[in-house]
CHARMM-style PDB file with segment names, atoms N, HN, CA, C and O in Angstrom:
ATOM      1  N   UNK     1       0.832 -13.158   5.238  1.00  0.00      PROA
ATOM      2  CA  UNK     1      -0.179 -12.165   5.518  1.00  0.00      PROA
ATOM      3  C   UNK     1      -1.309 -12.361   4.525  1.00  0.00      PROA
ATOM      4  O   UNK     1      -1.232 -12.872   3.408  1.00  0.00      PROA
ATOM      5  N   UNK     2      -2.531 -11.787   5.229  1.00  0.00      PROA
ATOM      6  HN  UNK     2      -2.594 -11.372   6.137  1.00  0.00      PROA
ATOM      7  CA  UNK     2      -3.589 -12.436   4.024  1.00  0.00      PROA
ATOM      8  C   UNK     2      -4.103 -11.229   4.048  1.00  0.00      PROA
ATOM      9  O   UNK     2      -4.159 -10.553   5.075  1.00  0.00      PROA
ATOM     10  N   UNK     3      -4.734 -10.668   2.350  1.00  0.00      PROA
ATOM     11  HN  UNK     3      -4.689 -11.217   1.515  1.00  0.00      PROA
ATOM     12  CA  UNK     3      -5.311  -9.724   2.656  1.00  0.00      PROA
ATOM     13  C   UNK     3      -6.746  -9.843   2.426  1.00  0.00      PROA
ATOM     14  O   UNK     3      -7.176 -10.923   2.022  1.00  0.00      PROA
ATOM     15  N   UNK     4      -7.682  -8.698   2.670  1.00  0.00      PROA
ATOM     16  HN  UNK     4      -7.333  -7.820   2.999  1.00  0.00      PROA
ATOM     17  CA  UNK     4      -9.216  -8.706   2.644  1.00  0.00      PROA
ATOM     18  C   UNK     4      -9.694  -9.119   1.206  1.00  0.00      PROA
ATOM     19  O   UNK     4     -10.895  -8.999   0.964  1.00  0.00      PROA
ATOM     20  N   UNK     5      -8.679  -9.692   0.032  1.00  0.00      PROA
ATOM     21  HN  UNK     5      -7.704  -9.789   0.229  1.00  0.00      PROA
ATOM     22  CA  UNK     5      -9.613 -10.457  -1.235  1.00  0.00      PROA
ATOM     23  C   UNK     5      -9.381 -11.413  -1.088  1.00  0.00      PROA
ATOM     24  O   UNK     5      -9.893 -12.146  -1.934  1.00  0.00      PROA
ATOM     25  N   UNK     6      -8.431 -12.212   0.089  1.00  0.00      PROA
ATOM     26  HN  UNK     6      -8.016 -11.616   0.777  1.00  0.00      PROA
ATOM     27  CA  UNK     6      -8.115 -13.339   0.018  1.00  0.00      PROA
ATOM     28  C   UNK     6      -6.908 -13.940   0.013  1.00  0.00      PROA
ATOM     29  O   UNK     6      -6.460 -14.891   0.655  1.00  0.00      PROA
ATOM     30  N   UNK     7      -6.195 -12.835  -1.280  1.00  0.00      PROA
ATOM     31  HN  UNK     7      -6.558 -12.063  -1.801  1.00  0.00      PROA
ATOM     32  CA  UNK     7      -4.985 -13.456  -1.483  1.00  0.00      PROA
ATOM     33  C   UNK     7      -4.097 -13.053  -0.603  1.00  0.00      PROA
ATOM     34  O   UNK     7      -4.563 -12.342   0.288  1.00  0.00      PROA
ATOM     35  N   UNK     8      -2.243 -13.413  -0.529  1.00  0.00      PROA
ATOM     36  HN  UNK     8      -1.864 -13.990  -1.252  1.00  0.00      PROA
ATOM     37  CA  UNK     8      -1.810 -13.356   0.382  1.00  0.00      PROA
ATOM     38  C   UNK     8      -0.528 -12.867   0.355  1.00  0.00      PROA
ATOM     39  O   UNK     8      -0.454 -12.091  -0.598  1.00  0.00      PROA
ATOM     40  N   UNK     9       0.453 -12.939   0.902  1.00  0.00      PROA
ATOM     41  HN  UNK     9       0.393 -13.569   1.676  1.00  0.00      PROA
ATOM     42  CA  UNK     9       1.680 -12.691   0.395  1.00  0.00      PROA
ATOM     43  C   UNK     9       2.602 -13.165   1.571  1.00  0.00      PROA
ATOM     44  O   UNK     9       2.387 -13.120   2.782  1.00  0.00      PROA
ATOM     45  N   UNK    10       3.464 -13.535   1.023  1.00  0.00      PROA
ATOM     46  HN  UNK    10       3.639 -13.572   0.039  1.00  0.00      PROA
ATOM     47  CA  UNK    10       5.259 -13.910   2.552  1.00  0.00      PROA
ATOM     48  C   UNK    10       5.813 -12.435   2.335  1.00  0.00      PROA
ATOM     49  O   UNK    10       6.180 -11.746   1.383  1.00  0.00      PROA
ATOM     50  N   UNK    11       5.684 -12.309   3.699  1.00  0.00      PROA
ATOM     51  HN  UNK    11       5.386 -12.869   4.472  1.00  0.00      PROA
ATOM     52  CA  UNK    11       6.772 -11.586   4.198  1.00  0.00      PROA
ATOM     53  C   UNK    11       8.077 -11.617   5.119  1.00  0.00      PROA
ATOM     54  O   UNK    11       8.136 -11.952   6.302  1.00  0.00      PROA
ATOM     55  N   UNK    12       9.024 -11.221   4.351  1.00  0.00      PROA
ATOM     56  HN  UNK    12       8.976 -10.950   3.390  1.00  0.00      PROA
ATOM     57  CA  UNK    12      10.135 -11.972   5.359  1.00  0.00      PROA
ATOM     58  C   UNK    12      11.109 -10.898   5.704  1.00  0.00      PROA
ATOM     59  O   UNK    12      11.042  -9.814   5.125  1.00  0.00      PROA
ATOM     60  N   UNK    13      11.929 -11.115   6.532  1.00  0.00      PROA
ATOM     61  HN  UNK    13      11.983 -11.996   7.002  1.00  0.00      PROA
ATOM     62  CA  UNK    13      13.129  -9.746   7.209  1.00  0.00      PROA
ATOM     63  C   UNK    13      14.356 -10.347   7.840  1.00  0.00      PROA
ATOM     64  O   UNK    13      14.598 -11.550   7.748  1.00  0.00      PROA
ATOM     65  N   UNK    14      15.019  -9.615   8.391  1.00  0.00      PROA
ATOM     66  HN  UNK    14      14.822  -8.638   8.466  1.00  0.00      PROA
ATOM     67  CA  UNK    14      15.833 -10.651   9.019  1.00  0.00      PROA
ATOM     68  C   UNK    14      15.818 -10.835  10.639  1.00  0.00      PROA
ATOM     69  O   UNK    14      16.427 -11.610  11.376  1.00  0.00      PROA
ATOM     70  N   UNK    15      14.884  -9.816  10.883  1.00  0.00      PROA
ATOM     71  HN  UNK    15      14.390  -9.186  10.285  1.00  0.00      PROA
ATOM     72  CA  UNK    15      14.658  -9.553  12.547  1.00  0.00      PROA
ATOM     73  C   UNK    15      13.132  -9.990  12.125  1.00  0.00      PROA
ATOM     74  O   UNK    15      12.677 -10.277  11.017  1.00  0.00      PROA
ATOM     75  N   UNK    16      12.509  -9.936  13.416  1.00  0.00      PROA
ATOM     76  HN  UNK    16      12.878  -9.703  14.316  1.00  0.00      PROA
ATOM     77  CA  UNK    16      10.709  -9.957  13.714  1.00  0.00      PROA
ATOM     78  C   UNK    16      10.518  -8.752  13.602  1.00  0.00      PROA
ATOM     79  O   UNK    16       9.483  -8.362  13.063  1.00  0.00      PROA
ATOM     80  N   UNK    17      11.820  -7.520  14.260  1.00  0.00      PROA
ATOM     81  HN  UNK    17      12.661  -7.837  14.698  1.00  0.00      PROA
ATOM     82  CA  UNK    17      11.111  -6.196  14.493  1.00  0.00      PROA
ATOM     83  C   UNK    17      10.780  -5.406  12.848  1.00  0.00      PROA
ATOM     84  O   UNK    17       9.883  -4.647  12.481  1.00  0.00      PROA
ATOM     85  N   UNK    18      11.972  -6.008  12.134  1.00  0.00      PROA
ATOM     86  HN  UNK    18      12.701  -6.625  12.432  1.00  0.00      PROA
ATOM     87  CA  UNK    18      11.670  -5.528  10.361  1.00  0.00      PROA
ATOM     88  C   UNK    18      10.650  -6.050   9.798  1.00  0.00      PROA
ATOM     89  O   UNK    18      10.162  -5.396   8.876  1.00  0.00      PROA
ATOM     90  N   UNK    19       9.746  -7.901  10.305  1.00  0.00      PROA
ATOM     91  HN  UNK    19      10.142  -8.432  11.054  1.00  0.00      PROA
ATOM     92  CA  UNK    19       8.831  -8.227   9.787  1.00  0.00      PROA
ATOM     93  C   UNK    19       7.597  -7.080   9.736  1.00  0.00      PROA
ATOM     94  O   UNK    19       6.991  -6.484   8.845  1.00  0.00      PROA
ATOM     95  N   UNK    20       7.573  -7.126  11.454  1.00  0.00      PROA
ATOM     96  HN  UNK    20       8.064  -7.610  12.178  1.00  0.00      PROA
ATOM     97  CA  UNK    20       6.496  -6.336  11.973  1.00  0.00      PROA
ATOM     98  C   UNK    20       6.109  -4.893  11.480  1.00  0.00      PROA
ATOM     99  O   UNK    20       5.048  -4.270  11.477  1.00  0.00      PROA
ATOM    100  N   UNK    21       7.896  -4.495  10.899  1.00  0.00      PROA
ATOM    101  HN  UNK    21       8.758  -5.002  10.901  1.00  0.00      PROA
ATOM    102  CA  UNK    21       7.105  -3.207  10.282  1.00  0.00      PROA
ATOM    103  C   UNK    21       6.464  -3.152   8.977  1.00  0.00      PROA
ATOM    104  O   UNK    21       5.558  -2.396   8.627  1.00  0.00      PROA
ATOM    105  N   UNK    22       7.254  -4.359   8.081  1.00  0.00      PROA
ATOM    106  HN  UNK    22       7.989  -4.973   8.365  1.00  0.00      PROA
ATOM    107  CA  UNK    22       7.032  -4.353   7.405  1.00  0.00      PROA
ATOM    108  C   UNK    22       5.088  -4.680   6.879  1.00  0.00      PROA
ATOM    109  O   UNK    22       4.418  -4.322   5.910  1.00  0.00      PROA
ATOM    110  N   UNK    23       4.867  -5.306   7.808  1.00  0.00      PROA
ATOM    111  HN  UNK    23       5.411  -5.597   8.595  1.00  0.00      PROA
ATOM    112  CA  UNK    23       3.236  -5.571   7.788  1.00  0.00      PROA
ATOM    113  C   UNK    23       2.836  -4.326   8.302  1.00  0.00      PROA
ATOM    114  O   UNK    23       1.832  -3.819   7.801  1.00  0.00      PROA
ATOM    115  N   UNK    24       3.388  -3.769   9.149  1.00  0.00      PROA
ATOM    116  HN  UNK    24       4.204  -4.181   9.556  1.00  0.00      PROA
ATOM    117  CA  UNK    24       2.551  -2.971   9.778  1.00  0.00      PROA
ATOM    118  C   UNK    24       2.072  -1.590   8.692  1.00  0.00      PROA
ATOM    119  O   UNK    24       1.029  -0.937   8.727  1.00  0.00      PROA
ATOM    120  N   UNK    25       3.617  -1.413   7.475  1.00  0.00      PROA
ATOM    121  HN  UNK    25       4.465  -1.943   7.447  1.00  0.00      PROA
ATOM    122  CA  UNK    25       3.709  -0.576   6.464  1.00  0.00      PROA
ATOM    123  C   UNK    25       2.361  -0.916   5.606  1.00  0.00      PROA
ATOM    124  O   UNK    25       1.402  -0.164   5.431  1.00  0.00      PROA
ATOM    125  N   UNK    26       2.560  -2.415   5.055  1.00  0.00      PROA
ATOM    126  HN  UNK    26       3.338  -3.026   5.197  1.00  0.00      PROA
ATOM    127  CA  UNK    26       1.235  -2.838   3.956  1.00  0.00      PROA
ATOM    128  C   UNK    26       0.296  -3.239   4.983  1.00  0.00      PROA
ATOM    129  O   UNK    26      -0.695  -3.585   4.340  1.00  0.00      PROA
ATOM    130  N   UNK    27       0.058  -3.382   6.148  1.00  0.00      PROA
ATOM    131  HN  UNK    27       0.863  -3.101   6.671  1.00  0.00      PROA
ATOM    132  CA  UNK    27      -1.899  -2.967   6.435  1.00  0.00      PROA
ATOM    133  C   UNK    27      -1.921  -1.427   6.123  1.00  0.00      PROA
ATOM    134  O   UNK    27      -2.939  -1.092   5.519  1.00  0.00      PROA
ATOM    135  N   UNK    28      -1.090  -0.475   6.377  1.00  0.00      PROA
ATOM    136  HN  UNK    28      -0.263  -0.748   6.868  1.00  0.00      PROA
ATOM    137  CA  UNK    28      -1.102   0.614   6.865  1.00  0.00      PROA
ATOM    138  C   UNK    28      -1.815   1.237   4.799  1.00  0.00      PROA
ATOM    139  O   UNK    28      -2.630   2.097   4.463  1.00  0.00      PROA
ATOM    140  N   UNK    29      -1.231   0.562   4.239  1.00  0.00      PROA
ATOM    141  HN  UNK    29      -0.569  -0.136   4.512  1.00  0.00      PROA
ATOM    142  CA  UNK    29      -1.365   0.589   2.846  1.00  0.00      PROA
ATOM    143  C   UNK    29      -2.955   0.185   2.406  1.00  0.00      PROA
ATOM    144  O   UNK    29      -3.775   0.911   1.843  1.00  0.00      PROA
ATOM    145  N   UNK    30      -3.043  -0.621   2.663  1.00  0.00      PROA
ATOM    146  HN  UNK    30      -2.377  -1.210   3.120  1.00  0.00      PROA
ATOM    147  CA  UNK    30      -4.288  -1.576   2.556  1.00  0.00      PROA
ATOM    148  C   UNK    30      -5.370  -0.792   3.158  1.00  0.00      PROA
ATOM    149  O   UNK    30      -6.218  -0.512   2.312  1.00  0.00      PROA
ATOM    150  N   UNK    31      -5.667  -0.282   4.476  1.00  0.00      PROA
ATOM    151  HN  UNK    31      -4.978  -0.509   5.164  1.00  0.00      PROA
ATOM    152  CA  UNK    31      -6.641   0.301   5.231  1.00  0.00      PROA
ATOM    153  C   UNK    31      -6.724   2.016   4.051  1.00  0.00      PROA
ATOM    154  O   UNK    31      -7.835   2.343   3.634  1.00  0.00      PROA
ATOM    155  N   UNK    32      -5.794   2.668   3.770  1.00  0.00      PROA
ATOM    156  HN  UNK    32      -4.891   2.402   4.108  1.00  0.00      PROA
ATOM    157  CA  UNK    32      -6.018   3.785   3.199  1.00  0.00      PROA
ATOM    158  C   UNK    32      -6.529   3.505   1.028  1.00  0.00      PROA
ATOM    159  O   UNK    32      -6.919   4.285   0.159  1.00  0.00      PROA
ATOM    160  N   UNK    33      -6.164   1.776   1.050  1.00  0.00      PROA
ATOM    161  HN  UNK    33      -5.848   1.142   1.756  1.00  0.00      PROA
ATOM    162  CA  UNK    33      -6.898   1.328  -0.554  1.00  0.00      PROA
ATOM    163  C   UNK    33      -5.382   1.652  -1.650  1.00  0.00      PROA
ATOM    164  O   UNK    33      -5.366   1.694  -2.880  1.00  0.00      PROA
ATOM    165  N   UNK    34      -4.516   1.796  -0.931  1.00  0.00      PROA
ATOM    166  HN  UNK    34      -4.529   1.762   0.068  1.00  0.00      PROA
ATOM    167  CA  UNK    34      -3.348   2.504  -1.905  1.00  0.00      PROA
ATOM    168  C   UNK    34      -2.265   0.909  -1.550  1.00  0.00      PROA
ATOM    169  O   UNK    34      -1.125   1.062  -1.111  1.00  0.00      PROA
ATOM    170  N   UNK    35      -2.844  -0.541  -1.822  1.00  0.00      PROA
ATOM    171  HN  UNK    35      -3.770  -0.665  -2.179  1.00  0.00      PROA
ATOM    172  CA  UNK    35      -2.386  -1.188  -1.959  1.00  0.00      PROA
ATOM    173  C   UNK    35      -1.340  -1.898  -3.020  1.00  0.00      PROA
ATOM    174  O   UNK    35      -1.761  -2.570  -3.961  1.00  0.00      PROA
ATOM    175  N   UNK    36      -0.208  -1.726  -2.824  1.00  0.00      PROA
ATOM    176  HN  UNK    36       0.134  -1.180  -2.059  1.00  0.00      PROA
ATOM    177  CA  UNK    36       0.075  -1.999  -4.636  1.00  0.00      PROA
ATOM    178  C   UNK    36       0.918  -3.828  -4.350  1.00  0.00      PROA
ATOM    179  O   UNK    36       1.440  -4.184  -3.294  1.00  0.00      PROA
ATOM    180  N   UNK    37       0.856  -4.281  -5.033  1.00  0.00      PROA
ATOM    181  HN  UNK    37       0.432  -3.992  -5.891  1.00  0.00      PROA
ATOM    182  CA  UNK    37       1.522  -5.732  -5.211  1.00  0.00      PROA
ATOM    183  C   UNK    37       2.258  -5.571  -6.263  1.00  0.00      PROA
ATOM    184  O   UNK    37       2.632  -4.524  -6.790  1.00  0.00      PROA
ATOM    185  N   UNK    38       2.462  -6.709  -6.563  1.00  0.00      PROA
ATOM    186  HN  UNK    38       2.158  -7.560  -6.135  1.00  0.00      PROA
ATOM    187  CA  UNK    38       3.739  -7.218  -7.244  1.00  0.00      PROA
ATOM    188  C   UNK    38       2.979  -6.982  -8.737  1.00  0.00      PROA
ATOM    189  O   UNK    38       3.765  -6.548  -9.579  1.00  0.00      PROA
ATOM    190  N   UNK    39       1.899  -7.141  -9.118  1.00  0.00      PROA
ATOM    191  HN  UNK    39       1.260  -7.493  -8.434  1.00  0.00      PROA
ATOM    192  CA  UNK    39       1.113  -6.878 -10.177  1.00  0.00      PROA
ATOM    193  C   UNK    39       0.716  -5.469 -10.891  1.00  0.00      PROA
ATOM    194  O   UNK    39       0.760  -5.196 -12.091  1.00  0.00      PROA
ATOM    195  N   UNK    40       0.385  -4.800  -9.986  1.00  0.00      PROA
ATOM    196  HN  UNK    40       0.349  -5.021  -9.012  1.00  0.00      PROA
ATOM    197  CA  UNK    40       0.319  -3.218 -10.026  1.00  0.00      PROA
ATOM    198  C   UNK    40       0.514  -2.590 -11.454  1.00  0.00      PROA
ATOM    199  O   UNK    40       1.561  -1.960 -11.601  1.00  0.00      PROA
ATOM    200  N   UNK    41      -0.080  -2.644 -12.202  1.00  0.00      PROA
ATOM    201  HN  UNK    41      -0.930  -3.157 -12.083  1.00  0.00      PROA
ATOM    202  CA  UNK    41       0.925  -1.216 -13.574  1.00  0.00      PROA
ATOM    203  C   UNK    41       0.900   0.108 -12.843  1.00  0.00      PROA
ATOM    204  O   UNK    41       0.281   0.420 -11.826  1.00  0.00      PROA
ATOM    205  N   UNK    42       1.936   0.993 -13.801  1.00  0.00      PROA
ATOM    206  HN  UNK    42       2.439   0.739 -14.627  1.00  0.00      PROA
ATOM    207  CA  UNK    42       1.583   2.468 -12.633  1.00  0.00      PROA
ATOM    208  C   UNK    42       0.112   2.902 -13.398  1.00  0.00      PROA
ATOM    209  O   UNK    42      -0.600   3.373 -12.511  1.00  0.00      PROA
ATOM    210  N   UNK    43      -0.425   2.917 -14.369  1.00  0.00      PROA
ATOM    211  HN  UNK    43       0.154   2.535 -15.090  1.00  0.00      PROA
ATOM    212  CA  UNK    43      -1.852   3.506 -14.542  1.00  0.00      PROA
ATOM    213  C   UNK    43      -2.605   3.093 -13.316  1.00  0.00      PROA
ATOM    214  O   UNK    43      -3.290   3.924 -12.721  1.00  0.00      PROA
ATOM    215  N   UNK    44      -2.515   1.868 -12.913  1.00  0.00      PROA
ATOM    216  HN  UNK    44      -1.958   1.193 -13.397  1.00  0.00      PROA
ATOM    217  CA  UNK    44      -3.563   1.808 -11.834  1.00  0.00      PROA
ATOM    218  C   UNK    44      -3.111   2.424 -10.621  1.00  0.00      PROA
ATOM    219  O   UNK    44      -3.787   3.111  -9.854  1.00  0.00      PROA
ATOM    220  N   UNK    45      -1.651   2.047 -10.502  1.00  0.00      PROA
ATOM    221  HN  UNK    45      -1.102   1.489 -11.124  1.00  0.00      PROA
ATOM    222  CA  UNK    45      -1.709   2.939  -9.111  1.00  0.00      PROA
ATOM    223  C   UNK    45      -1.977   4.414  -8.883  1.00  0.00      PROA
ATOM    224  O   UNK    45      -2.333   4.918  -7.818  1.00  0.00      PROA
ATOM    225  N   UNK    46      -1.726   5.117 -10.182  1.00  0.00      PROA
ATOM    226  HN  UNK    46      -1.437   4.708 -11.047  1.00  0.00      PROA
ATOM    227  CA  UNK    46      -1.574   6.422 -10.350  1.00  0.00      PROA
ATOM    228  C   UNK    46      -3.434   6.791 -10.429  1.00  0.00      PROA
ATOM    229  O   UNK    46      -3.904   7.843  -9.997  1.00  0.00      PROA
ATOM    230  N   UNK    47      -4.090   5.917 -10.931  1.00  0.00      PROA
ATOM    231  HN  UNK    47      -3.707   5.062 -11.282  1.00  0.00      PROA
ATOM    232  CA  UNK    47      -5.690   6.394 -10.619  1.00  0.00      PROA
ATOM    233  C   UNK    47      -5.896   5.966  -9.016  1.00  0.00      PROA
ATOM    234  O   UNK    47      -6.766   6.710  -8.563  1.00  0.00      PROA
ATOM    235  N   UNK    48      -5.496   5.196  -8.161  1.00  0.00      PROA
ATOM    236  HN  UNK    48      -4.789   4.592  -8.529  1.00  0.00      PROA
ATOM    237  CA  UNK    48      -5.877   5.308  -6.703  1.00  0.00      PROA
ATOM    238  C   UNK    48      -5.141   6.138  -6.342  1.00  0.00      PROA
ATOM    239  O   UNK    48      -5.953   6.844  -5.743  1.00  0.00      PROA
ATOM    240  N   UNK    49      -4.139   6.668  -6.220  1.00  0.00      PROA
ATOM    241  HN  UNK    49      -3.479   6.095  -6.706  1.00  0.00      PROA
ATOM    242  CA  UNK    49      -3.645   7.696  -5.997  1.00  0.00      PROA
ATOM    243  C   UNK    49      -4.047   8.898  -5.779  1.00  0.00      PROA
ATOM    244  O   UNK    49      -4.070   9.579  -4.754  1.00  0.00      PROA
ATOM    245  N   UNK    50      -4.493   9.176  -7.283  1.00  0.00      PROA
ATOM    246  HN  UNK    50      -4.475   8.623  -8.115  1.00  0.00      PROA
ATOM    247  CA  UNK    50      -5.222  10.523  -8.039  1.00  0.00      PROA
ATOM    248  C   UNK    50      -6.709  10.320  -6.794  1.00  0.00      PROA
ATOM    249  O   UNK    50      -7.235  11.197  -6.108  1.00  0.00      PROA
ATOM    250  N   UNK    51      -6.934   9.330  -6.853  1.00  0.00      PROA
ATOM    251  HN  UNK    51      -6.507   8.617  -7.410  1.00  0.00      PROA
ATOM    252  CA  UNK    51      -8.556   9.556  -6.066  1.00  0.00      PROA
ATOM    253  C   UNK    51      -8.406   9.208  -4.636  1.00  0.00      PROA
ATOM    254  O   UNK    51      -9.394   9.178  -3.903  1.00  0.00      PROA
ATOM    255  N   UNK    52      -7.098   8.919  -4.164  1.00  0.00      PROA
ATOM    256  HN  UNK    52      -6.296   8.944  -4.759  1.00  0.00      PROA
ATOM    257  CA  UNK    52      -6.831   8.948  -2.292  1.00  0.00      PROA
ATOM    258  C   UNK    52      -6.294  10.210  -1.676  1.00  0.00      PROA
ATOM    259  O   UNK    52      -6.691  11.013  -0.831  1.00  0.00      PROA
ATOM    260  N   UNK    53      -5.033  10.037  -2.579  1.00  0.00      PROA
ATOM    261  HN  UNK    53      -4.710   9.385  -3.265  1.00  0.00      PROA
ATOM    262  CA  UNK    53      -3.573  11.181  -2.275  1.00  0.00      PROA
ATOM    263  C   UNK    53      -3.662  12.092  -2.412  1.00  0.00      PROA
ATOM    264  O   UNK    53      -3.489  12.834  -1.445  1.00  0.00      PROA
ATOM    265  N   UNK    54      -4.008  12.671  -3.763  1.00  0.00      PROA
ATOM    266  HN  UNK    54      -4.148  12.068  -4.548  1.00  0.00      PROA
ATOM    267  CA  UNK    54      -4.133  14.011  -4.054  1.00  0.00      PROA
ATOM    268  C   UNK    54      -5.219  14.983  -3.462  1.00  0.00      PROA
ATOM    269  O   UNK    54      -5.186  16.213  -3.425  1.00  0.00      PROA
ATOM    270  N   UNK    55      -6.040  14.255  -3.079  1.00  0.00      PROA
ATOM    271  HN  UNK    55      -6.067  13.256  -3.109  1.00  0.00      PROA
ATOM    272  CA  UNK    55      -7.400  15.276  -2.268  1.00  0.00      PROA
ATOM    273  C   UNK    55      -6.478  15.927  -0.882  1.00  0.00      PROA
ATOM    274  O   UNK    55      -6.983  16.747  -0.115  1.00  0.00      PROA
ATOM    275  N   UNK    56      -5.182  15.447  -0.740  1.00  0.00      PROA
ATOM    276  HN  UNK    56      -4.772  14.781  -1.363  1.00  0.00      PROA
ATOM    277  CA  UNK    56      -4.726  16.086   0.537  1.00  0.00      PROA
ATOM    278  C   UNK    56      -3.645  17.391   0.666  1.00  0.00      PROA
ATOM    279  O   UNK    56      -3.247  18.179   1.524  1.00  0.00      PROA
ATOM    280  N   UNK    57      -3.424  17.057  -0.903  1.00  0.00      PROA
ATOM    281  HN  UNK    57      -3.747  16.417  -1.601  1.00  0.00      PROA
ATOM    282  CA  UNK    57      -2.206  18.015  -2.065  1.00  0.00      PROA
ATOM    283  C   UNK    57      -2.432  19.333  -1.360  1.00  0.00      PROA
ATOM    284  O   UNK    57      -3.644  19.456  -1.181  1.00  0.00      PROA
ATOM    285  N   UNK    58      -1.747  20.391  -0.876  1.00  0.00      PROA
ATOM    286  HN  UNK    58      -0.763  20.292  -1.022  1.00  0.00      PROA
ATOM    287  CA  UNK    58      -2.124  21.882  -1.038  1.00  0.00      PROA
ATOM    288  C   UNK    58      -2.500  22.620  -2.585  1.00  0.00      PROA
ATOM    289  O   UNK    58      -1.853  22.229  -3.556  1.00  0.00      PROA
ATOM    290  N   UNK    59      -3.229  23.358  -2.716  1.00  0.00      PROA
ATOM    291  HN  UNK    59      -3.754  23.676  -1.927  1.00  0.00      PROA
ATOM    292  CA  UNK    59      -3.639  23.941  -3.991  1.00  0.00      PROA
ATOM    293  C   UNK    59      -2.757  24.495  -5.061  1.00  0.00      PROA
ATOM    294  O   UNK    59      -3.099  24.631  -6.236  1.00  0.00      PROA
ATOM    295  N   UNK    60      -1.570  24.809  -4.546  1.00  0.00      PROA
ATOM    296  HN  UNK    60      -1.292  24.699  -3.592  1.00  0.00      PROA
ATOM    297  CA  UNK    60      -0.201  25.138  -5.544  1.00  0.00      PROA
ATOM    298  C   UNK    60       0.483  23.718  -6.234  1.00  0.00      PROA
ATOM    299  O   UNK    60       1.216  23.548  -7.207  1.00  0.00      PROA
ATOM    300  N   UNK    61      -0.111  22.823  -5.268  1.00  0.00      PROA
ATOM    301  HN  UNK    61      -0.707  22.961  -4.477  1.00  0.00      PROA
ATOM    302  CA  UNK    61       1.023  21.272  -5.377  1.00  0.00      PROA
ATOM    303  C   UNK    61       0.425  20.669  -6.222  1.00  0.00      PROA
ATOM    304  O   UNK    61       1.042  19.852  -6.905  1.00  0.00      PROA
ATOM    305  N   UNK    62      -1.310  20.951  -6.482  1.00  0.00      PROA
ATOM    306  HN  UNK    62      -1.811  21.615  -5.928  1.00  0.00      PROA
ATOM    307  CA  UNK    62      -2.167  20.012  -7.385  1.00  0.00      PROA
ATOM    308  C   UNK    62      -1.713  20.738  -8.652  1.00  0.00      PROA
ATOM    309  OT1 UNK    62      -2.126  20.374  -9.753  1.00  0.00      PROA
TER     310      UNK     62
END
């Protein structure tokens, strides 16, 4: 799978139907910017997060 910087990644399963979700999970990731790889620290994920996820929080939950 390739993503929109270029780089890429294997994905593998043991069916097509587990591949398929499995891509279908990381575009699904990718289109909302809450992409994480194998690189990721949690500071960074936890600032896309903070500026994707949480705007959807109910006001008791933030």
């Amino acid at each position: 799978m390739t993503f929109p910087d270029g780089s890429y990644k294997d994905i593998y399963g043991r069916s097509v139907p587990e591949v398929k979700a499995k891509v279908k999970a990381i575009q699904r990731e990718a289109d909302t910017g809450v992409l994480v790889d194998d690189h990721t620290t949690v500071g960074e994920w936890t600032a896309k997060w903070r500026d994707t996820d949480k705007a959807n929080l109910r006001a008791l939950t933030k």
